[in-house]
N, C-alpha and C positions, 0 to 999 in steps of 0.2 A: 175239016174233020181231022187228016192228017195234022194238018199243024197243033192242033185240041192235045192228040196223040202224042207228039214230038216234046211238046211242054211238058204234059206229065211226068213221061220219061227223063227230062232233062230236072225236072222239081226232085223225083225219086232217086234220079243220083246223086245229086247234089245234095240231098236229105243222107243219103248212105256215105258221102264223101264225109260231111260234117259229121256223123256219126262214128264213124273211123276215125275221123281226126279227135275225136273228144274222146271216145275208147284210148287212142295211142297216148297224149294228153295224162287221161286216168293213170294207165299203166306207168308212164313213165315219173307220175306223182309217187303212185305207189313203189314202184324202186326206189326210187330215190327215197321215202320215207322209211322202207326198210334197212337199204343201205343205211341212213342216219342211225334209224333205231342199233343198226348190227356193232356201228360202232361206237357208239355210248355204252353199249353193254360188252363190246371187248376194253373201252375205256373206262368203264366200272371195274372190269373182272380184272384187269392189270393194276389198278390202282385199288382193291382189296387186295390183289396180293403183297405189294411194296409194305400196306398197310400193316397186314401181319406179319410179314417179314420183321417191321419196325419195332409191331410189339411186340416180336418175341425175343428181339435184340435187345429192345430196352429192360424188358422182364426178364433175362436171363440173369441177373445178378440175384435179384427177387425169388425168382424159380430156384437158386443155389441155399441163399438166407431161409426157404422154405425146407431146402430139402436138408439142411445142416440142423434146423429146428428139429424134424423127425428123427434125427440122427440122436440129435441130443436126449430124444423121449427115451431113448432105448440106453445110452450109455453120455454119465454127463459132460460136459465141458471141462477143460483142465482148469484148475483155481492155483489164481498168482499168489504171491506173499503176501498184495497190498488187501486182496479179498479175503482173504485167512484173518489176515489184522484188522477189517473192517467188521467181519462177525465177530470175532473177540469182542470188540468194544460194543457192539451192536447189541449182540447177547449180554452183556455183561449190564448195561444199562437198564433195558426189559426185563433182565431176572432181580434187578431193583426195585422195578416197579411191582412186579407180579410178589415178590417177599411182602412189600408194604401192605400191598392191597389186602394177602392173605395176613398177615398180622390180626388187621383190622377187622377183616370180619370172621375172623378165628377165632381168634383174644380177644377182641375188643377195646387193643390199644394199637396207638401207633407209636415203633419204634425203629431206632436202627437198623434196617437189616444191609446196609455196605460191608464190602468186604475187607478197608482199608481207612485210614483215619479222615482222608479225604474223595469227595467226590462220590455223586452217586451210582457208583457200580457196584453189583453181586458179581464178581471176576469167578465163584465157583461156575454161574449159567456161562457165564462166555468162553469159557474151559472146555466144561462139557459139552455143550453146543457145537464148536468148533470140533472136537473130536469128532462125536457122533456122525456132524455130516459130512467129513471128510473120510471115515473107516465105511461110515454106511453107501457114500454115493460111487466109491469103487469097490465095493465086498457084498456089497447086498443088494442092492439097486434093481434086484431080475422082477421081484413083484413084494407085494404089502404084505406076506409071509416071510418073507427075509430079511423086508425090514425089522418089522416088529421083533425076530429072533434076535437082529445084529443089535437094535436098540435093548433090548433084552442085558446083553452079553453086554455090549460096549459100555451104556449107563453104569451098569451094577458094577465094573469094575473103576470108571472114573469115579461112582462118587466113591468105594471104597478108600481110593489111593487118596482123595481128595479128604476125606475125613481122618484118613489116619496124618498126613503132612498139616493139616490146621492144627492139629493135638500135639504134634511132633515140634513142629517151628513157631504158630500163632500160640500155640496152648489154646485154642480156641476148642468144644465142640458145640457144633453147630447143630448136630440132632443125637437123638441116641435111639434104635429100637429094641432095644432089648428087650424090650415085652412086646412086641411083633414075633409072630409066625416064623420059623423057617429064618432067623436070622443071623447073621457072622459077626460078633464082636460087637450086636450093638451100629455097625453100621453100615452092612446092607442088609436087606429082608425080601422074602418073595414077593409080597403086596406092590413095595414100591418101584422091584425090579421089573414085574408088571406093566407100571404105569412107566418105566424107561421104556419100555417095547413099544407100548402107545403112544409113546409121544415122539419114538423115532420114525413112525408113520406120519404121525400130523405135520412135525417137523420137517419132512423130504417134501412131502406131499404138498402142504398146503403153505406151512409159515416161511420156508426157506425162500423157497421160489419168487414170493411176495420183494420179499429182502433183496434179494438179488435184481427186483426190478427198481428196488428202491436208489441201490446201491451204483443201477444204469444209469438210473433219471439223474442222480447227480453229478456223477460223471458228465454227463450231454449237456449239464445246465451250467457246471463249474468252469469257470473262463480257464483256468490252468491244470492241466494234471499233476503238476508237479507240486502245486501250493495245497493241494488233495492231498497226496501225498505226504509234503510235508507235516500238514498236521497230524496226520493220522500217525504219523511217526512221534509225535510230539505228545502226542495221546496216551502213545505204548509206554514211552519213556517216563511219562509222568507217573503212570500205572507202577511199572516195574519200581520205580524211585519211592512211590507212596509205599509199595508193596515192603521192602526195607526198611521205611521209618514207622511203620506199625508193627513190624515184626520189634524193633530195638523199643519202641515206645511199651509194647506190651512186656517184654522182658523185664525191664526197670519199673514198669508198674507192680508187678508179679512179686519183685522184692522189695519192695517198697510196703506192699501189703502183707505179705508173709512177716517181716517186723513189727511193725505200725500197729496191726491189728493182731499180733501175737497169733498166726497162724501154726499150727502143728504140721510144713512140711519136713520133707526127706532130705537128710543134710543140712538141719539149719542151722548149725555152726559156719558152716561153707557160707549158706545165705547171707548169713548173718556180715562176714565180711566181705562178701561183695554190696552189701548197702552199706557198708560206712565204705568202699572205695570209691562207692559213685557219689552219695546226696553229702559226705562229709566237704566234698568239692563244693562251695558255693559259686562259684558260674556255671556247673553243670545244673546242681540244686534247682537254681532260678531258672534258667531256661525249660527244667522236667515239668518244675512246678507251673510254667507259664503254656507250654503248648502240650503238654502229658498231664495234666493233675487227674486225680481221680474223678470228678466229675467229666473230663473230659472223655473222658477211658470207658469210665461205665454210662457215660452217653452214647458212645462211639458200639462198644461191645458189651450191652446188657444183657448178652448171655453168655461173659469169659470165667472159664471154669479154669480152676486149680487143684493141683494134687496134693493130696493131703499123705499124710508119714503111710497110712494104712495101706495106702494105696489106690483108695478111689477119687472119684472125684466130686470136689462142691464149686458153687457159684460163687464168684466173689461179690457181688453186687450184697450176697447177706449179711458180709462183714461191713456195709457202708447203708443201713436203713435209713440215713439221712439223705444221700440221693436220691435224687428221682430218677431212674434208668429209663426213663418213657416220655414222649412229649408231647401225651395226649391219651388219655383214657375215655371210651367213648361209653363204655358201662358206668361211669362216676356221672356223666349229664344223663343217662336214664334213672340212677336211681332217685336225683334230685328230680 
């Protein structure tokens, strides 16, 4: 019976020894599974830190290019020479397109609207343009009330100066409102100074900005800046050099026609002998006649007006009903 006794006893400690040993076992699993856990998550928490450290090193040039864009929102970026010259010409090409397009479905023809004997640019938009956004984007630039005033002011007086130097040096005009509202000479008026206000808004706002990214893309995509460069200089010079030989070409047309066609202007004694000093030359003659003749002139400028003795002014294209001033009438295939 004792020994019954002694067994039991010896089975129940043996039972609580094992059970201790598997408790201590547990326990010592469970540390250690903690310790593991503790340090993966201080080995997480140190390596999110380096992490962000990393991004924020790499993003800090990013984070600067961000905050120089906000900068720019409120006051613009400075503009090189080569950006000046590239809206020139930019503007100048666009306000060719946009002359044509309005031609055509204004009139119902299509005609010259270039500014120069060659090449399709309106050099008035690329003037004006450039102006506008270089007076507006440091004078006006605080909100679209300031613009629209500076486009207001600044318009109205480039195209004035602009219309009175076409009449001046091209003999050209290119509009007249004298039966407009509120207007100075025939060449500016409230209506249109108006629409300069408006379009110095859309212009900052929406079509400049455009351009300027135009104006990036090529930049980032052109293998040389310098051969960018180059041409755009090659561009200007071509400009400025057409600009000269339409100014001489329209002068010698001018007296050419005031003879020829028996015009009644101011001084035509004087006229008179500067055509026989120039076409009495036949090598000048032949070159006038070969890249200036009137066909060429009143294809070029189907709206060149001249001054008559009285004073005012007519078109000369009336003294030549045998040219066509138009290369394309689109009311003549409707009415067939």
């Amino acid at each position: 019976m004792k020994n019954s006794v002694l067994d039991e006893k010896e089975i129940e400690e043996k039972i609580n020894l094992k059970k201790k040993q598997f408790e201590e076992r547990i326990e010592k699993r469970r540390q250690k599974f903690e310790e593991k856990v503790a340090r993966k998550k201080e080995r997480f928490q140190r390596k999110s830190k380096i992490t962000r450290y990393k991004i924020k090193k790499r993003n800090k040039k990013l984070i600067k290019k961000l905050e120089e864009v906000d900068e720019i929102k409120e006051k613009p970026r400075e503009t090189s020479i080569w950006r000046i010259l590239a809206y020139f010409i930019i503007y100048s090409f666009l306000g060719y397109v946009i002359e044509t397009v309005f031609a055509i479905f204004n009139y119902g023809i299509w005609e010259s609207r270039q500014s120069f004997l060659y090449g399709p640019f309106c050099c008035i938009y690329g003037l004006g343009a450039t102006i506008i956004i270089l007076v507006l984007r440091y004078r006006f630039f605080k909100n679209n009330h300031t613009l629209f005033v500076g486009g207001f002011i600044v318009g109205s007086i480039v195209e004035y100066i602009v219309s009175f130097l076409g009449e001046l040096i091209l003999n050209v005009k290119w509009w007249d409102y004298s039966n407009r509202f509120l207007n100075i000479n025939g060449r500016i008026c409230l209506l249109y100074s108006i629409f300069w206000g408006l379009l110095g808004v859309y212009l900052l706002r929406v079509v400049n900005p455009r351009v300027d990214k135009i104006i990036d893309w090529i930049k980032l995509k052109w293998k040389s800046i310098l051969v960018l460069r180059i041409l755009t200089l090659c561009l200007i010079v071509f400009l400025f050099v057409d600009f000269l030989l339409s100014g001489y070409a329209i002068y010698v047309f001018l007296i050419r026609a005031s003879i020829e066609k028996n015009i009644n202007v101011d001084n035509k004694e004087r006229v008179e002998i500067i055509y026989h000093e120039i076409y009495d030359d036949k090598i000048r003659n032949e070159r006038i006649n070969k890249f200036f003749s009137p066909y060429k002139m009143l294809r070029t400028y189907p709206n060149l007006t001249i001054t008559l003795e009285d004073g005012t002014m007519d078109k000369v294209r009336n003294y030549y009903p045998e040219i066509q001033t138009y290369y394309y009438d689109f009311d003549v295939e409707k009415n067939i």
